[in-house]
N, C-alpha and C positions, 0 to 999 in steps of 0.2 A: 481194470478199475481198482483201485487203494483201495484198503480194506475201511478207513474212516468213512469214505465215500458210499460206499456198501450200509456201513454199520445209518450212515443218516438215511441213506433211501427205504433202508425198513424199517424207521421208525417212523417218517415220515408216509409211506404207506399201510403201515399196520391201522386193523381198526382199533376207536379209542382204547378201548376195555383188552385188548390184548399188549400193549407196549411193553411189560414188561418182556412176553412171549418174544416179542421180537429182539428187544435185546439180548434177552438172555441166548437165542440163537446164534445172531452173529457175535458175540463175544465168546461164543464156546466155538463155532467154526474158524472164526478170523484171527482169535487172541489161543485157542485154547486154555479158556475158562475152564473149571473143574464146578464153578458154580457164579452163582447170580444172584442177588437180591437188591430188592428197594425197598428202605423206609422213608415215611415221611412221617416229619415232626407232629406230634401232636397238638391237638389246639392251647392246652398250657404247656406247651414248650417243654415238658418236662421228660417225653422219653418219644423215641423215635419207632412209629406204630410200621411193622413189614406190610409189604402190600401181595396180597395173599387170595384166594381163593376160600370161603369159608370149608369142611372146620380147618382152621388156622392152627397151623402145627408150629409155625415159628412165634416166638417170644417177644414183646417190644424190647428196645433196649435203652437206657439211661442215656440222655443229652449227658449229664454233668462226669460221668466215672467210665465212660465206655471208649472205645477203640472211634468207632461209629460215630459218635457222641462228639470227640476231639478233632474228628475231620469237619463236624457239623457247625463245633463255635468256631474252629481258627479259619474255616472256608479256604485251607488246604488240605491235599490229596495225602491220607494216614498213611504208611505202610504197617502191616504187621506179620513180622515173621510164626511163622504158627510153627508149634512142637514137632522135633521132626527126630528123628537119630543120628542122623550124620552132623547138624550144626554147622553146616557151610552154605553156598549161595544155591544149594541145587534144593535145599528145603521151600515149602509152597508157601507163598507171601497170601495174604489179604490185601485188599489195596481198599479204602477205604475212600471215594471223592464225593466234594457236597455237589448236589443238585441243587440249583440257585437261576436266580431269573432276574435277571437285570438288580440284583442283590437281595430280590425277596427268598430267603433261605426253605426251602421247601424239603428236603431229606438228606436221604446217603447211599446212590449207589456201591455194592459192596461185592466188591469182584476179587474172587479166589484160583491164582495163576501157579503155575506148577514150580516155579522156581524165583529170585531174586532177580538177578540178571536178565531174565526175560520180563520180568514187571519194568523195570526199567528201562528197555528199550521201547516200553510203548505206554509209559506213564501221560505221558503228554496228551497222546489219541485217546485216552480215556477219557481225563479230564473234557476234552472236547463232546465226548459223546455223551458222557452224564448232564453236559450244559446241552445240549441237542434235546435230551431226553426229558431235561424239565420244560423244555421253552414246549413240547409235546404234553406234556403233562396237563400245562395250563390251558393249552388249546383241547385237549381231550376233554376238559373237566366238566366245556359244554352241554355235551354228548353223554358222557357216563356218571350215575355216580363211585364209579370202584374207589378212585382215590379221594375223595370227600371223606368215604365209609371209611378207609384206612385209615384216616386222621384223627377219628374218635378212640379213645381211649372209652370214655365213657358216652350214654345218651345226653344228645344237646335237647335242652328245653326248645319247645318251639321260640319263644321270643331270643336266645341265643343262635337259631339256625337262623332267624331273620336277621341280626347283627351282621353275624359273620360274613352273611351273604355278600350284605351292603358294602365290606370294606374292599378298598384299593388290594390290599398285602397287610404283610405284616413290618416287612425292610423293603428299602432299594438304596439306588444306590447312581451317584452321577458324580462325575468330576468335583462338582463345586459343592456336594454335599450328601451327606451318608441319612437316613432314616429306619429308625423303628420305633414300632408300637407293641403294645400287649394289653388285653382285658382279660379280668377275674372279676368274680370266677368264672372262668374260661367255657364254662359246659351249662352255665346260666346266665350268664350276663344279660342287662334288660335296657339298659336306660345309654349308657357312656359308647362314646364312639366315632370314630375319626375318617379324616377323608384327605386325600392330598391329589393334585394332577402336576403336572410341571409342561412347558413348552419349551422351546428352545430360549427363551429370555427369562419367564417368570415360573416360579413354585409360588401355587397357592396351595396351602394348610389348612385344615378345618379343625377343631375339636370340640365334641358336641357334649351335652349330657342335660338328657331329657329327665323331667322329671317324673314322678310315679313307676310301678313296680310291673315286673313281668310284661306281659303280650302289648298293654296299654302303653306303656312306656316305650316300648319298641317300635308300635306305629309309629307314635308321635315321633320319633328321629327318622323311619325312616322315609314319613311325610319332609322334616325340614331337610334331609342331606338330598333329595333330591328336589327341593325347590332351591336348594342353595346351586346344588347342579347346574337346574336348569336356569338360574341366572348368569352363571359364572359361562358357561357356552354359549349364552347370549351375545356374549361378551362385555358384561356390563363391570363398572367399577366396582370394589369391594363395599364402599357404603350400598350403594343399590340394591348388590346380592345381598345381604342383612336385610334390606327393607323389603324387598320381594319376597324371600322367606317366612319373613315376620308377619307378612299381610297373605300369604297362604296357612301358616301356623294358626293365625287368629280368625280367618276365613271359616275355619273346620271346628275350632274348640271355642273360639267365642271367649276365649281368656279363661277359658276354668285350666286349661295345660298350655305349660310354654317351656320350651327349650333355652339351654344357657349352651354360649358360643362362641370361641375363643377364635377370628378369622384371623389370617396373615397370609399378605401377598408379598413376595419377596423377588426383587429384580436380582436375577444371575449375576449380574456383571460386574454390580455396585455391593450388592449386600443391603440396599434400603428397603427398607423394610413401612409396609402400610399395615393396618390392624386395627382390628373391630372388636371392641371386648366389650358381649351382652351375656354377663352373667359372671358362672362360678369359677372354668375353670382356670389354673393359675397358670404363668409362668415364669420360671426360674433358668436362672442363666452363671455357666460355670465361664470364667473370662477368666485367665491369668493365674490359676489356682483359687479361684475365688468367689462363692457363690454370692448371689443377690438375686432378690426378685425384680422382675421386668412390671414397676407400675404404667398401671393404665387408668383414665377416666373410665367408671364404669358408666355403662350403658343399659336399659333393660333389653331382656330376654327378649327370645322371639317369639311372637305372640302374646304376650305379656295385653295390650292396650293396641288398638286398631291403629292405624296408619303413623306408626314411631318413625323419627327421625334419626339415623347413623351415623356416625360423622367417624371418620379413618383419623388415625393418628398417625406418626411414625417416630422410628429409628431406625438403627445402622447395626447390622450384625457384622465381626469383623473374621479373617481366616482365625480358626483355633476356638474362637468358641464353640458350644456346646449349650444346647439350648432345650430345658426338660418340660414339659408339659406335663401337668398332673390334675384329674378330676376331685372333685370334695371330698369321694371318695377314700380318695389319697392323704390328703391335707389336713383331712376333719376325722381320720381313723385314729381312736382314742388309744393311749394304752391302758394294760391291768387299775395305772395309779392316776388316770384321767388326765396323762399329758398328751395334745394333740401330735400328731406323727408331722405336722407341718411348724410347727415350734421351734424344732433343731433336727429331731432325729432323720426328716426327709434332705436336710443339706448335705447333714454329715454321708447320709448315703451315697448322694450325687459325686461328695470328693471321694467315696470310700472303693467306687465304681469308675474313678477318672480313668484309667488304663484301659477300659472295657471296649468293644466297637457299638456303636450306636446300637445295633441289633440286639446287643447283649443287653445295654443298661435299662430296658423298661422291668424285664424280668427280674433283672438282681435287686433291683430297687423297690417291688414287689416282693419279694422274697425277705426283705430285710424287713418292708410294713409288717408282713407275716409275724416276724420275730417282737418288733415292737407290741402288736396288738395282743401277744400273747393266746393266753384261751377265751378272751374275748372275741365274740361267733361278730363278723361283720355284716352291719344292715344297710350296705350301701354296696354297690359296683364299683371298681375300681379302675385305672384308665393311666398309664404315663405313657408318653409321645418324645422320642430322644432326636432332636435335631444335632448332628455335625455340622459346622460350616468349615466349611476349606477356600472357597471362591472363587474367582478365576486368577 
């Protein structure tokens, strides 16, 4: 039996809560490893938490300036040659590979082999085994919370652990087109929050933002994303699921709460695009070097008024765009001098971050709100959703 063969049957057999255990095994009998570790990304993206047994002797380490970090944005395998005396190939490499899942970026296996030469003849079965070891991860996560717990930098509010629960991922990733999201603040978020599924023909996109603050706010979405669910597995058209929604939303609150909801169904093949716009959030679309917002007739809210009528619009997304989602949050985040963040400085972002892969641009573009909002404390959640199209 090959050792990669080996390396999947015991991760595939380990129970959930030991997979590290198990790797770390066959990569120190099969590869002779000198060591092992996994982080995974924490919930704002900001530094990559070890997945450890408490008390935790290892240190998170930096997405943006780390070894670790650069394997995790470019989602290739690092090398690093580590301080040796001799300075030739017989010194011990790191090898640094992301763990990712059908593009949703989850950590960094980080495997330390005794020499250069020998990393390189078996860079490849690595690679494979850290992509083994997250598709295990996701399936373990049923069963344990270890890697949940690892992902906290800090305690999530309960209405954030309810969020996070509800979402799809954070990226993926298909032929015809690349996704990521990201909410802040990430360890409270209450209200803002997205959902996508895809078939072999269509992506349907959700982006939601409920109104009102904390736990309340968090029902209320997590009532409408699964009434929007359960229409959409019905199999019903995109107007439908809005009006199913809308009439479970206003069923429970009676119009004193209602959800705003940005839908779009999108045929693979073609790029046509169908879309339901009830309420706040926006979207913006970079074409050709070029941003512009995507108008729509507005619609109301879900819940808003008992048994509303939806009506779908469309357009046409082409290969090369890039297509950004952002909540009120985003768009209505004032600066120091009372200029809105959707004014100019949310476009200039979008070109400022054109180079970036979808995964990356929700973050940088949040990062840059940061910079405009100054020391101005934000009373709102925040929410950007980066669609790629590429097509067929």
């Amino acid at each position: 039996m090959n050792r990669l063969v080996t390396a999947e049957r015991a991760l595939r057999t380990a129970a959930p809560h030991q997979l590290l255990d198990a790797v770390r095994r066959v990569l120190t009998d099969q590869y002779a490893a000198d060591s092992v570790e996994l982080y995974l990304a924490d919930y704002g993206l900001t530094v990559l938490q070890p997945v450890s047994v408490p008390p935790h002797t290892l240190q998170p380490v930096s997405v943006h300036n780390s070894p670790a970090g650069r394997a995790f944005g470019a989602q290739e395998p690092y090398v690093e040659t580590l301080p040796g005396d001799s300075g030739d190939s017989g010194d011990a490499v790191r090898v640094h590979l992301p763990v990712t899942v059908r593009g949703d970026r989850l950590g960094v296996l980080t495997v330390t082999l005794p020499g250069g030469e020998h990393a390189d003849g078996c860079l490849g079965e690595l690679a494979e085994i850290a992509e083994v070891l997250g598709h295990e991860v996701v399936v373990a996560e049923r069963d344990t919370d270890v890697y949940l717990q690892a992902r906290r930098r800090d305690r999530l509010t309960l209405a954030a652990e309810m969020q996070w629960q509800l979402l799809p991922g954070r990226s993926c990733s298909r032929p015809e087109y690349e996704l990521g999201a990201q909410l802040e603040p990430a360890y409270a978020i209450f209200g803002d929050n997205f959902d996508w599924s895809a078939t072999a023909d269509r992506l349907s996109l959700y982006v939601t933002n409920g109104m009102g603050e904390g736990i309340e706010a968090s029902l209320l979405t997590n009532l409408a994303i699964n009434a929007l669910r359960n229409a959409r597995r019905a199999g019903l058209p995109l107007a439908d699921q809005a009006a199913l929604a809308d009439q479970a939303v206003y069923a429970h609150y009676r119009g004193r709460c209602y959800l705003s909801v940005l839908m779009l169904d999108i045929e693979l093949a073609t790029g046509r695009v169908r879309a339901v716009d009830a309420g706040s959030p926006r979207l913006l679309r970079l074409r050709r070097g070029a941003v512009e917002r995507v108008p729509f007739d507005a619609q109301l809210p879900l819940g808003m008024f008992e048994e509303t009528d939806y009506v779908a619009q469309e357009f046409v997304v082409e290969p090369g765009d890039r297509l950004v989602f952002v909540s009120d949050g985003v768009y209505d985040a004032g600066s120091p001098g009372g200029e809105a963040y959707g004014a100019g400085a949310l476009a200039r972002a979008i070109q400022s971050t054109r180079l970036l892969r979808a995964a990356e641009v929700p973050r940088a573009v949040l990062r840059e709100l940061s910079g405009h909002r100054g020391r101005t404390v934000p009373d709102d959640d925040a929410l950007v959703v980066c669609l790629d199209w590429r097509g067929r």
